[in-house]
N, CA, C and O atoms as CSV, one atom per row, in Angstrom:
chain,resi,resn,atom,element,x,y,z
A,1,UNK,N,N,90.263,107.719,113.606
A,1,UNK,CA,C,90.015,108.410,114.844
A,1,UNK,C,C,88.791,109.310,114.694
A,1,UNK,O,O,87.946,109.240,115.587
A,2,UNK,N,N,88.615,110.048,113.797
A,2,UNK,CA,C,87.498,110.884,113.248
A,2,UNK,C,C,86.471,109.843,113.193
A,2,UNK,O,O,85.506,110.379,113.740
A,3,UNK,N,N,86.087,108.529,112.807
A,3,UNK,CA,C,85.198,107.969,112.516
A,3,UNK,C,C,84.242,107.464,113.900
A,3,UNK,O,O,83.061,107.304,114.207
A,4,UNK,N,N,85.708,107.327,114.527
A,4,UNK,CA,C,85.183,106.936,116.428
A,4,UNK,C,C,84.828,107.937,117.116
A,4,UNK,O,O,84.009,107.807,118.025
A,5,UNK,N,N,85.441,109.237,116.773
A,5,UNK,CA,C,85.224,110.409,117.562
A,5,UNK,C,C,83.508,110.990,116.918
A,5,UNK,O,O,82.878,111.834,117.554
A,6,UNK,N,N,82.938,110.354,115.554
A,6,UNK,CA,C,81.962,110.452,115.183
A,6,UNK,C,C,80.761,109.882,115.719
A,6,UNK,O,O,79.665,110.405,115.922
A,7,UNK,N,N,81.099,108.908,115.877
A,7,UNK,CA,C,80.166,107.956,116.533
A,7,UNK,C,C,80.013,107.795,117.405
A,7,UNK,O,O,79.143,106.960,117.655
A,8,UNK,N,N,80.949,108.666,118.899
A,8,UNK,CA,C,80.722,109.051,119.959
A,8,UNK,C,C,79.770,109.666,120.199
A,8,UNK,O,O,78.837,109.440,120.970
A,9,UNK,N,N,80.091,110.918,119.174
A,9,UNK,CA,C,79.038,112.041,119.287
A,9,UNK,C,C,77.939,111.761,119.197
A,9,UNK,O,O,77.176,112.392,119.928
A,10,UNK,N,N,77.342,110.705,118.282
A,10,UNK,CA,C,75.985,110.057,117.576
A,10,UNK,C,C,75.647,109.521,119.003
A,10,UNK,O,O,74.631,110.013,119.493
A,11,UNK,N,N,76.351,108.551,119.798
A,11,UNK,CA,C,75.946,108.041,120.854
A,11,UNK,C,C,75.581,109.011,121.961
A,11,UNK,O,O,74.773,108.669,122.824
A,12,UNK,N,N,76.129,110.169,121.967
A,12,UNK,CA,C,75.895,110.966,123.388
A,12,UNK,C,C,74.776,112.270,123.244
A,12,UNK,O,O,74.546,113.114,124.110
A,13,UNK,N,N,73.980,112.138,121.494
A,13,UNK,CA,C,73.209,113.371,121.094
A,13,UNK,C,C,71.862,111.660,121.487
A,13,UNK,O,O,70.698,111.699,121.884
A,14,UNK,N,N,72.431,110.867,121.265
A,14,UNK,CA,C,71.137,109.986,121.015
A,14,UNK,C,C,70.235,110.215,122.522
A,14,UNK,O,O,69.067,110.438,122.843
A,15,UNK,N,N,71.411,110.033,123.122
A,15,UNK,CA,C,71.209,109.398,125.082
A,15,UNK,C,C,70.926,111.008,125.278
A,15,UNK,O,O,70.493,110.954,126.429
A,16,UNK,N,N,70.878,112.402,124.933
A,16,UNK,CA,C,70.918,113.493,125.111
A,16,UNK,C,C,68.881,113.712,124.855
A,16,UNK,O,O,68.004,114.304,125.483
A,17,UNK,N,N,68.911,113.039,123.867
A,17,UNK,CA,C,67.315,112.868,123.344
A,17,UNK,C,C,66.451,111.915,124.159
A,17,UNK,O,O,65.292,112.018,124.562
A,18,UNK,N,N,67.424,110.896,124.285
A,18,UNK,CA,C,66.536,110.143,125.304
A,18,UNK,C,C,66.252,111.068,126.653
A,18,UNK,O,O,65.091,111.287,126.998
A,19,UNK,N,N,66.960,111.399,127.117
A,19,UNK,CA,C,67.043,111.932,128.250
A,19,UNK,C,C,66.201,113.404,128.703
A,19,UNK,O,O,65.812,113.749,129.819
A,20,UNK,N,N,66.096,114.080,127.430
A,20,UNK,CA,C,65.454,114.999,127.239
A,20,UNK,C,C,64.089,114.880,127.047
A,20,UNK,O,O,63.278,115.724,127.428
A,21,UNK,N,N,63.754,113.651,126.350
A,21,UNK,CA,C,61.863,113.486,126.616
A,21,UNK,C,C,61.886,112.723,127.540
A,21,UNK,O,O,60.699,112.771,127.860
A,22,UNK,N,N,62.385,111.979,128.289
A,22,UNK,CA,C,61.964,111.205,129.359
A,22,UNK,C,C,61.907,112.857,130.542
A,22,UNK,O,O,61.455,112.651,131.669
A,23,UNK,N,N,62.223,113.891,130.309
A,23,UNK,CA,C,62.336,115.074,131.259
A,23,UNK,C,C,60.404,115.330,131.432
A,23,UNK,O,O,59.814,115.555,132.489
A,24,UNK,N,N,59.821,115.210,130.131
A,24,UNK,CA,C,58.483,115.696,130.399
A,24,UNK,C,C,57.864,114.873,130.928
A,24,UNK,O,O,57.925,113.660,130.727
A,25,UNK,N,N,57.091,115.535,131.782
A,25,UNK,CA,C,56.688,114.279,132.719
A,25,UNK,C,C,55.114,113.862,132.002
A,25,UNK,O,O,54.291,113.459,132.824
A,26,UNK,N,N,54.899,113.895,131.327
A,26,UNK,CA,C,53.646,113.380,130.579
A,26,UNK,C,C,53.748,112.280,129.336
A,26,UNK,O,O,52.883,111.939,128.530
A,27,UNK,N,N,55.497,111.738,129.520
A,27,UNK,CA,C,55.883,110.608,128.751
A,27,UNK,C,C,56.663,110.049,129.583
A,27,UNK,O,O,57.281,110.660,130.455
A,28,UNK,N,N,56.714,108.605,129.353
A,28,UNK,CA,C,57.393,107.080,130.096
A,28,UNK,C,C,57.924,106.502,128.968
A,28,UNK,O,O,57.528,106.698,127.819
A,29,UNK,N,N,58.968,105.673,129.367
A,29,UNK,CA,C,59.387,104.883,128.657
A,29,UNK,C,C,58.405,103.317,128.779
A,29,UNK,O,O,58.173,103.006,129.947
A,30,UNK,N,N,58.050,102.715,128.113
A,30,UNK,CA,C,57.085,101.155,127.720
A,30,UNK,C,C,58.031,100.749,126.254
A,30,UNK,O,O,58.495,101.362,125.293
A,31,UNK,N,N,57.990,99.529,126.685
A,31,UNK,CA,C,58.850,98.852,125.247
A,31,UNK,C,C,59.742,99.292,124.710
A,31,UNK,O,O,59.999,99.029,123.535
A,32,UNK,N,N,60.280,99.900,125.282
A,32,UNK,CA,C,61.994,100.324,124.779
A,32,UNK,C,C,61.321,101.810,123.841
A,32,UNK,O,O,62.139,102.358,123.103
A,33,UNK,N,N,60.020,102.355,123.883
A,33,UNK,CA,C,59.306,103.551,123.226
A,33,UNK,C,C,58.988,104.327,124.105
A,33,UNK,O,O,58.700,103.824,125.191
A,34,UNK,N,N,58.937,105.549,123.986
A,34,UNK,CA,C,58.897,107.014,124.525
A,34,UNK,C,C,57.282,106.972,123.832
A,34,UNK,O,O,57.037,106.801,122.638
A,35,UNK,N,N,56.204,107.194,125.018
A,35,UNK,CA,C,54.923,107.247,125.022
A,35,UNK,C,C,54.377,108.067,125.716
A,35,UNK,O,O,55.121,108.670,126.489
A,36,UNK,N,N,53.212,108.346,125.728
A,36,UNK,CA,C,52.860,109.184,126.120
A,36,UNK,C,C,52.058,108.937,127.611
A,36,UNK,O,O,51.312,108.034,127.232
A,37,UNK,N,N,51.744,109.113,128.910
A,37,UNK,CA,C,51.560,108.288,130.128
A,37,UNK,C,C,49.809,108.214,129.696
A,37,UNK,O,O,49.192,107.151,129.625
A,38,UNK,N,N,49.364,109.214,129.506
A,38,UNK,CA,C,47.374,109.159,129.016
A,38,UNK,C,C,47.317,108.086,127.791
A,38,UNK,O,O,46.139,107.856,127.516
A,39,UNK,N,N,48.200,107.380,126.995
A,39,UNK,CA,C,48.321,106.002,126.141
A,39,UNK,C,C,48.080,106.874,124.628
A,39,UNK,O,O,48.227,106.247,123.579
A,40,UNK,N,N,47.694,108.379,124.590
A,40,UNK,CA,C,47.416,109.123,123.121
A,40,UNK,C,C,48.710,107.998,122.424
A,40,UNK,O,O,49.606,107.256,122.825
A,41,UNK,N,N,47.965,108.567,120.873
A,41,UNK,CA,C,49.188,107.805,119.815
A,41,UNK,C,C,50.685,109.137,119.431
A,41,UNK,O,O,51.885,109.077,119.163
A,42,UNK,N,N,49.557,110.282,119.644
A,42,UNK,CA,C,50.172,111.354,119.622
A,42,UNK,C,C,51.671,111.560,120.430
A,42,UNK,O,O,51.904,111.877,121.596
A,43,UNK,N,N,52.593,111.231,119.267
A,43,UNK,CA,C,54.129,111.486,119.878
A,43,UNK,C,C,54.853,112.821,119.438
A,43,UNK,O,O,54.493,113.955,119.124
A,44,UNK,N,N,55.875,112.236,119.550
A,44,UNK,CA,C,56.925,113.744,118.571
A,44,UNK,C,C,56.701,114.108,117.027
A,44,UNK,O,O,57.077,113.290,116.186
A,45,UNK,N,N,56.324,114.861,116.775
A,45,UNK,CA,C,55.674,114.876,115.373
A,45,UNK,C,C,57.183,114.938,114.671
A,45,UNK,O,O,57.206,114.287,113.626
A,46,UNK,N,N,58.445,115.573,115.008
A,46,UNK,CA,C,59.640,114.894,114.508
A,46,UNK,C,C,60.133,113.555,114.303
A,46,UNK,O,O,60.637,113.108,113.273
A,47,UNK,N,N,59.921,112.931,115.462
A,47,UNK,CA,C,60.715,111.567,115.570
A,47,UNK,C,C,59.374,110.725,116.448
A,47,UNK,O,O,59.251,110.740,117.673
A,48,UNK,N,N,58.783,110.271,115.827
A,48,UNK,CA,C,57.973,109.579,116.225
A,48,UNK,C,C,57.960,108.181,117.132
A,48,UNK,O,O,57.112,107.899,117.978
A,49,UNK,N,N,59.354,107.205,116.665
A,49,UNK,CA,C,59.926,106.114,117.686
A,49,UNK,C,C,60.867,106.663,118.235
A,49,UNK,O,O,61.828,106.623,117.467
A,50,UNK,N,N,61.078,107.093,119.034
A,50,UNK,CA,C,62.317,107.680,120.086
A,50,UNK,C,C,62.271,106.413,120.883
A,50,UNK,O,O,61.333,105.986,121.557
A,51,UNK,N,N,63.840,105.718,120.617
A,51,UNK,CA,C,63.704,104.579,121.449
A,51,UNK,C,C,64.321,105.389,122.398
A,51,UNK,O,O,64.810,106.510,122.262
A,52,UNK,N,N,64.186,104.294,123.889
A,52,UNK,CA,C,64.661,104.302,125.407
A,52,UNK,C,C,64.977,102.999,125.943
A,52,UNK,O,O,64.455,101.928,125.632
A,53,UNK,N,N,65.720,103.175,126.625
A,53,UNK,CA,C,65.925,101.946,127.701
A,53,UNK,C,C,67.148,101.153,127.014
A,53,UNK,O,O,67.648,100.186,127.587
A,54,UNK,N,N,67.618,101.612,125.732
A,54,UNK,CA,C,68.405,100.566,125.200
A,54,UNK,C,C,70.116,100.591,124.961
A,54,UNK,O,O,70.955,99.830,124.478
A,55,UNK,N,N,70.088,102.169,125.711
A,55,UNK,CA,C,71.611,102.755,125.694
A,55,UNK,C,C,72.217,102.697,126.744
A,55,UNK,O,O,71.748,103.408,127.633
A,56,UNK,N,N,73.079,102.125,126.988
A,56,UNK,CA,C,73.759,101.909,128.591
A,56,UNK,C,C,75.444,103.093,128.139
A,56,UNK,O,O,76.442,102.950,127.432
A,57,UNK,N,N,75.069,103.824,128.759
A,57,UNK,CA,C,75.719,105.221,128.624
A,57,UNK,C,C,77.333,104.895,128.802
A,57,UNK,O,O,78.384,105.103,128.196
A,58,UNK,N,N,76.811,104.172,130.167
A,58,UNK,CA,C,78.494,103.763,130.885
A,58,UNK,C,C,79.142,102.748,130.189
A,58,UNK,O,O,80.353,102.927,130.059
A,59,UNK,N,N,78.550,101.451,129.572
A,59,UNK,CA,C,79.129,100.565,128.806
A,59,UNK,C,C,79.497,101.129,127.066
A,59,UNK,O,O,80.212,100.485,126.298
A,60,UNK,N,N,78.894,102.308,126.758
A,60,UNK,CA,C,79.526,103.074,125.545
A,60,UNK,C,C,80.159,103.832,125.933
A,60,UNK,O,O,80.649,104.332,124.920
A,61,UNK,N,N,80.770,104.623,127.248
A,61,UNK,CA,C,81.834,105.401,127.651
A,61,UNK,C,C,83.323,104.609,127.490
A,61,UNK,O,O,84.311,105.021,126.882
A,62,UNK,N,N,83.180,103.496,128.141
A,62,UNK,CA,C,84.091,102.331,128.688
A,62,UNK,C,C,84.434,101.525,127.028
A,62,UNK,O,O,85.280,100.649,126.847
A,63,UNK,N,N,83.872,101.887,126.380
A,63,UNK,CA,C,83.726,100.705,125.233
A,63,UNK,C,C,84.965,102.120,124.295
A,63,UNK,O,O,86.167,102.018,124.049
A,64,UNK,N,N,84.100,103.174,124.031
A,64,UNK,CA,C,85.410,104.643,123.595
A,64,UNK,C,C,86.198,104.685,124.247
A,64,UNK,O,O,87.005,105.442,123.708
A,65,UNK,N,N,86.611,104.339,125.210
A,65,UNK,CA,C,87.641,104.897,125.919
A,65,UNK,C,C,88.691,103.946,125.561
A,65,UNK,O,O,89.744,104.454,125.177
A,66,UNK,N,N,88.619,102.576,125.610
A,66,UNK,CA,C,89.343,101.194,124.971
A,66,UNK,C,C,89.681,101.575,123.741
A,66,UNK,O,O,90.882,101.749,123.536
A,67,UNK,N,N,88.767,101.787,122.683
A,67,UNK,CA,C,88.954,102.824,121.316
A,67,UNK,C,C,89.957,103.752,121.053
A,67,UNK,O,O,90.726,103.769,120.092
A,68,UNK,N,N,89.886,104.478,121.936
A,68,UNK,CA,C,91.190,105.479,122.070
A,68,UNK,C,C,92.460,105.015,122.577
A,68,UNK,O,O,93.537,105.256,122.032
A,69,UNK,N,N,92.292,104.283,123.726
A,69,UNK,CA,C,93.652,103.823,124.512
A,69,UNK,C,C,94.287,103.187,123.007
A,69,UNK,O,O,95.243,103.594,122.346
A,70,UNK,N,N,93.493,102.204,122.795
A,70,UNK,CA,C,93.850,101.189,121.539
A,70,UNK,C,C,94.953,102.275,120.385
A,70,UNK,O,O,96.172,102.237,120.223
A,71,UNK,N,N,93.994,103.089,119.807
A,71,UNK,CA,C,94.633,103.920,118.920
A,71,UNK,C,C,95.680,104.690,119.341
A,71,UNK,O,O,96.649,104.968,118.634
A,72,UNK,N,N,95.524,105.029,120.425
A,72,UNK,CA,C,96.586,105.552,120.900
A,72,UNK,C,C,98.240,104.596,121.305
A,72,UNK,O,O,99.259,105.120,121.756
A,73,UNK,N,N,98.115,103.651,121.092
A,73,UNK,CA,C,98.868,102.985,121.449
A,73,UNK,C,C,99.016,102.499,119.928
A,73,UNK,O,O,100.221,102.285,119.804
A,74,UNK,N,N,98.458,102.254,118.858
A,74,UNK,CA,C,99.108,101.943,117.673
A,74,UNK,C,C,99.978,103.227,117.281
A,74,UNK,O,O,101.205,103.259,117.188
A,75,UNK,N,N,99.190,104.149,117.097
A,75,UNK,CA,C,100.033,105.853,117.094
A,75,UNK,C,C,101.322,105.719,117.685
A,75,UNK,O,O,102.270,106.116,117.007
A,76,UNK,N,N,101.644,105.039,119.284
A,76,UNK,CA,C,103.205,104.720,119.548
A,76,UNK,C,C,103.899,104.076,119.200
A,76,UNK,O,O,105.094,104.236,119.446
A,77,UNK,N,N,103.473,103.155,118.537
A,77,UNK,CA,C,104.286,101.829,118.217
A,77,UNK,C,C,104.863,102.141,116.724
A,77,UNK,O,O,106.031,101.990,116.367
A,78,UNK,N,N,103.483,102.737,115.724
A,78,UNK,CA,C,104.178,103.092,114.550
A,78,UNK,C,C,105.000,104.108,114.595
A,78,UNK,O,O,106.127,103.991,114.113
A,79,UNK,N,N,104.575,105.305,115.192
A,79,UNK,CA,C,105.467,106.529,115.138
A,79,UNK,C,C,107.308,106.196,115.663
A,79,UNK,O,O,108.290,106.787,115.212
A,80,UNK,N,N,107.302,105.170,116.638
A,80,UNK,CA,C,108.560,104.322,116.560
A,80,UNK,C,C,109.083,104.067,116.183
A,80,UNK,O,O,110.290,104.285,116.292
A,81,UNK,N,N,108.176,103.007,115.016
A,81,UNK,CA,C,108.858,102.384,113.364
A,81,UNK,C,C,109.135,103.626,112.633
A,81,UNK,O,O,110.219,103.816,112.082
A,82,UNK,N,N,108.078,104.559,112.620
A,82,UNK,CA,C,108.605,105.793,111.503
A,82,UNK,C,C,109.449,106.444,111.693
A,82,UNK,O,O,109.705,107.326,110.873
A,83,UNK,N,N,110.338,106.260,113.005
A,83,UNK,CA,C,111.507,107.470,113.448
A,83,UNK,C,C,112.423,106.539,113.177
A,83,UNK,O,O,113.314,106.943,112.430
A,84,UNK,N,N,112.533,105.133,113.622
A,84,UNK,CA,C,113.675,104.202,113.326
A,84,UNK,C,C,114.171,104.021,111.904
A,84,UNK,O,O,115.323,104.058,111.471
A,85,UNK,N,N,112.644,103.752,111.084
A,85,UNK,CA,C,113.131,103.617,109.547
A,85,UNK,C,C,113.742,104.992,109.039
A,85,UNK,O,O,114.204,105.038,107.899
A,86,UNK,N,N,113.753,105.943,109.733
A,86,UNK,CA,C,113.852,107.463,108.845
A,86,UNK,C,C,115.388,107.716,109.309
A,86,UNK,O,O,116.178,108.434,108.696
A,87,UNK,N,N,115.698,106.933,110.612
A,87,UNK,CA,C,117.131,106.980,110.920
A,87,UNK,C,C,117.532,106.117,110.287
A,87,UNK,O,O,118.339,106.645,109.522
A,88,UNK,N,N,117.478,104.523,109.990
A,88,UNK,CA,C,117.989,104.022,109.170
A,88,UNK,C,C,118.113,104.303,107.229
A,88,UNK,O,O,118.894,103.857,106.388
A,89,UNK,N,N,117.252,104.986,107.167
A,89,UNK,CA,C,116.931,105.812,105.635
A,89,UNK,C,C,118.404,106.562,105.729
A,89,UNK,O,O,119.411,106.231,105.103
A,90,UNK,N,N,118.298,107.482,106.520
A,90,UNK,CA,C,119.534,108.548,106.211
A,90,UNK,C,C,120.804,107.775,106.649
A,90,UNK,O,O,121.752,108.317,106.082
A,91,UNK,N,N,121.164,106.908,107.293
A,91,UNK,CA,C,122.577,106.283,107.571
A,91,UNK,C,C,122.756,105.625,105.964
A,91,UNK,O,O,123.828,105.758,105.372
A,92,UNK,N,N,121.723,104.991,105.413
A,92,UNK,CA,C,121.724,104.286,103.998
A,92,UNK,C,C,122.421,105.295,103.437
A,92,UNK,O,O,123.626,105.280,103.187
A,93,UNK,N,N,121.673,106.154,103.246
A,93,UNK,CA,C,121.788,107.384,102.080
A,93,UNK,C,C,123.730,108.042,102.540
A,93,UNK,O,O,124.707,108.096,101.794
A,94,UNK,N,N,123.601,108.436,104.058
A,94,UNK,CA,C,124.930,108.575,104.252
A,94,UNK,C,C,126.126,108.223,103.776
A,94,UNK,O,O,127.133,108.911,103.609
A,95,UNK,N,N,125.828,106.525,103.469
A,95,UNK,CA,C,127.068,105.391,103.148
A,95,UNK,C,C,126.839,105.499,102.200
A,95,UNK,O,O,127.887,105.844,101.654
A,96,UNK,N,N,125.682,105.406,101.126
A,96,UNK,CA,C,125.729,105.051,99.632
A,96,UNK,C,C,126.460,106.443,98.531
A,96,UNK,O,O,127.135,106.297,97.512
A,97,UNK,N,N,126.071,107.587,99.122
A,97,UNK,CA,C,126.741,109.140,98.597
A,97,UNK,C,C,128.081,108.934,98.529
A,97,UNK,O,O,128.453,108.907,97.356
A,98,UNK,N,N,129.183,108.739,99.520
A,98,UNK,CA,C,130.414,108.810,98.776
A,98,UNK,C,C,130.604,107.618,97.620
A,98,UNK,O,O,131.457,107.748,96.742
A,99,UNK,N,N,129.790,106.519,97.692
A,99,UNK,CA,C,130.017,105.447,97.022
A,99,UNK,C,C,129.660,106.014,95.473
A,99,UNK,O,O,130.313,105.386,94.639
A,100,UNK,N,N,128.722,107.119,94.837
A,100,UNK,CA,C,127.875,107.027,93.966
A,100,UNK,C,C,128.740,108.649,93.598
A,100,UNK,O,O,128.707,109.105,92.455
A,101,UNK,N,N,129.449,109.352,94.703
A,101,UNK,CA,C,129.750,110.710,93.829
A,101,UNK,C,C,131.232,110.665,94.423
A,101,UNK,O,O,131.787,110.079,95.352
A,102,UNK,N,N,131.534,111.417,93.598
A,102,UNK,CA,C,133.134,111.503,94.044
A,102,UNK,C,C,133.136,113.144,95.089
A,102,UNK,O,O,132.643,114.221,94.753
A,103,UNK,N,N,133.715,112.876,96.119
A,103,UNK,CA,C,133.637,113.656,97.275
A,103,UNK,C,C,135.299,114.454,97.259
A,103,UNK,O,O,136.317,113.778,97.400
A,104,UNK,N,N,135.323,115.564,97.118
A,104,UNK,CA,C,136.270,116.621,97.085
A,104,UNK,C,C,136.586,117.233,98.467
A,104,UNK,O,O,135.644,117.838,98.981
A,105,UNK,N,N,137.558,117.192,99.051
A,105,UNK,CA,C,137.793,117.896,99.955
A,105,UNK,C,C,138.614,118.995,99.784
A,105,UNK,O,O,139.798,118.695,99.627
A,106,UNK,N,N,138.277,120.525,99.759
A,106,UNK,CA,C,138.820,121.248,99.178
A,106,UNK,C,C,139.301,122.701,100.354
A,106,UNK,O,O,138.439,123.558,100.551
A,107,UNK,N,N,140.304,122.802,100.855
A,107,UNK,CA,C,140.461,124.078,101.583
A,107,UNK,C,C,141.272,125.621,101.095
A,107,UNK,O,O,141.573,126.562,101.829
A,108,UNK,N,N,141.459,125.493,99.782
A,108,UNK,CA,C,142.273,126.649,99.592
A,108,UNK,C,C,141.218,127.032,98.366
A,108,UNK,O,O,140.558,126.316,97.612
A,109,UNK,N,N,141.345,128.465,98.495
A,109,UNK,CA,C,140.527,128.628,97.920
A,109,UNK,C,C,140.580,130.180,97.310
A,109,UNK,O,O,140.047,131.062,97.984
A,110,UNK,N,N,141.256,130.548,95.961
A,110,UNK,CA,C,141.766,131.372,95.164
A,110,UNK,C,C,141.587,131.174,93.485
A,110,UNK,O,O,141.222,130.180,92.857
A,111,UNK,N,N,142.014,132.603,92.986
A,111,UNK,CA,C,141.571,132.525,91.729
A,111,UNK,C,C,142.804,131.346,90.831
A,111,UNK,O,O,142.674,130.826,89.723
A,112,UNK,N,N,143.807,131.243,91.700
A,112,UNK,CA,C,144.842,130.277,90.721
A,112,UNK,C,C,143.957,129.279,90.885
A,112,UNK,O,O,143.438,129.054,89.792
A,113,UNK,N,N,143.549,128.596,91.693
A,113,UNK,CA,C,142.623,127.366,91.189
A,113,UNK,C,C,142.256,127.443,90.152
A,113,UNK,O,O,142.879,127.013,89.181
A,114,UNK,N,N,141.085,128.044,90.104
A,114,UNK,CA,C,139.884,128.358,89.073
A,114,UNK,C,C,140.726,128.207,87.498
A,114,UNK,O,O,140.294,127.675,86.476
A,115,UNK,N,N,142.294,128.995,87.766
A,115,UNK,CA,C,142.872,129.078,86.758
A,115,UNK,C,C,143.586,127.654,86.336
A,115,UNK,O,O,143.444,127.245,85.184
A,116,UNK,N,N,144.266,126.999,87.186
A,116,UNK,CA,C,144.554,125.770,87.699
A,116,UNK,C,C,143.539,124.277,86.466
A,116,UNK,O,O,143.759,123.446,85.584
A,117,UNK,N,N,142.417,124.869,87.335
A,117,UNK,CA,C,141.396,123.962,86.421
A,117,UNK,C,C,141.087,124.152,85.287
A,117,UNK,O,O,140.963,123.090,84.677
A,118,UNK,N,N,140.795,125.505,84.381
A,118,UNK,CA,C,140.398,125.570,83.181
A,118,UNK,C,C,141.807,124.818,82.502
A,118,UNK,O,O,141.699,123.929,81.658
A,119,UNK,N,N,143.494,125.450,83.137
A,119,UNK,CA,C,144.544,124.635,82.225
A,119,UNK,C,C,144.599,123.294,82.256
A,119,UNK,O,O,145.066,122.669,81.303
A,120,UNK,N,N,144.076,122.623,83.480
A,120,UNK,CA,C,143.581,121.186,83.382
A,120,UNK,C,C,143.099,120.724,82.288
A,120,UNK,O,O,143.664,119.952,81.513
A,121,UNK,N,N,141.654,121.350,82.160
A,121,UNK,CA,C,140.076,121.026,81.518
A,121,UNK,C,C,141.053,121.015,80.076
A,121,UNK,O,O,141.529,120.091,79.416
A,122,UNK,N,N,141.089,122.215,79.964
A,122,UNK,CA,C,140.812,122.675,78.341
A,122,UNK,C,C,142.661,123.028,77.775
A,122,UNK,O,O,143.120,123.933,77.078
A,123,UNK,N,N,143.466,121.580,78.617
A,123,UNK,CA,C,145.139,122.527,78.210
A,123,UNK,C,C,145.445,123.642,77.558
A,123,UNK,O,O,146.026,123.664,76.473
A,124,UNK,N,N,145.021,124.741,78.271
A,124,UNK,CA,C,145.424,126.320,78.193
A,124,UNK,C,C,146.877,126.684,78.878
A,124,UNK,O,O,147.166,126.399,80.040
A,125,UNK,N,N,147.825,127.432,77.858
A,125,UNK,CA,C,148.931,128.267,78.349
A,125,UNK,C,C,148.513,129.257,79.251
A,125,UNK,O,O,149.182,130.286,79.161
A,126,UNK,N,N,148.020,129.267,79.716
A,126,UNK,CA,C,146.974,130.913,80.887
A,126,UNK,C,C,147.499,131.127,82.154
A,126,UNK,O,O,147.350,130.275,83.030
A,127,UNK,N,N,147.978,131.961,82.317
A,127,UNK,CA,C,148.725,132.379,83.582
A,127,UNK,C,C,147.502,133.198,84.383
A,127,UNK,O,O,146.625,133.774,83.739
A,128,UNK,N,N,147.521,133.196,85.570
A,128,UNK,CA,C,146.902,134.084,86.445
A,128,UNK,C,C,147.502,135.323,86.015
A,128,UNK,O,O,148.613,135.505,85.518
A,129,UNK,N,N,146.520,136.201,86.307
A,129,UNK,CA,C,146.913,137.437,86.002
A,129,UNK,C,C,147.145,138.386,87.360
A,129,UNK,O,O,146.324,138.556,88.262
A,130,UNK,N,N,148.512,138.969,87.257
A,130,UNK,CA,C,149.233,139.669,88.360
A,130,UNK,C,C,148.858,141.145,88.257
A,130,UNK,O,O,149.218,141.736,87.239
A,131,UNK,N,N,148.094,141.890,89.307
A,131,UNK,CA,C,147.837,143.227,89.833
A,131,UNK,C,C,149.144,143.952,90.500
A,131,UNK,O,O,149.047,145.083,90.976
């Protein structure tokens, strides 16, 4: 998009130049060249061939604008795929987690557990201790 939005610009500074010496009226366009109307050789001591006549403004407006619609319309189609695959990513991941970890459902929740489990783990005589 940057590369098109580049080369827009290139097209509309070009036609900006054309347009700007064809303003003095002591140059014409002849042969697709910006000349001088008295025939001197003496041109732009910058840019010496300043072409003219060869930019059709409206057929490079119309030509970007297709450019964009275009891109803009791949931008919908993938961003589509990228929301669908990212929903199908996490339903994967959803189903494969209980398969891969063992899932605890746990609602009580006190120090006899805690105590519960170490006599599990490590067969300890250990009583909770009473306050």
């Amino acid at each position: 998009m940057l590369l098109v939005f580049g080369i827009m610009t290139d097209t509309f500074v070009q036609y900006d130049i054309e347009k700007q010496e064809l303003r003095d009226p002591g140059k014409t366009c002849v042969n697709n060249t910006i000349v001088w109307i008295n025939s001197s050789l003496h041109q732009n001591k910058t840019n010496p061939s300043i072409s003219c006549g060869l930019l059709d403004i409206e057929s490079e407006m119309t030509k970007f604008a297709a450019y964009y619609a275009g891109i803009g319309c791949a931008v919908l189609v993938l961003g589509y795929f990228q929301s669908d695959y990212t929903e199908l990513l996490a339903k994967t991941i959803a189903y494969l987690m209980p398969l891969c970890f063992e899932v605890k459902e746990s609602t009580e929740k006190s120090t006899s557990t805690n105590v519960g489990i170490a006599k599990h783990q490590y067969k300890l005589d250990v009583e909770p201790e009473s306050n």
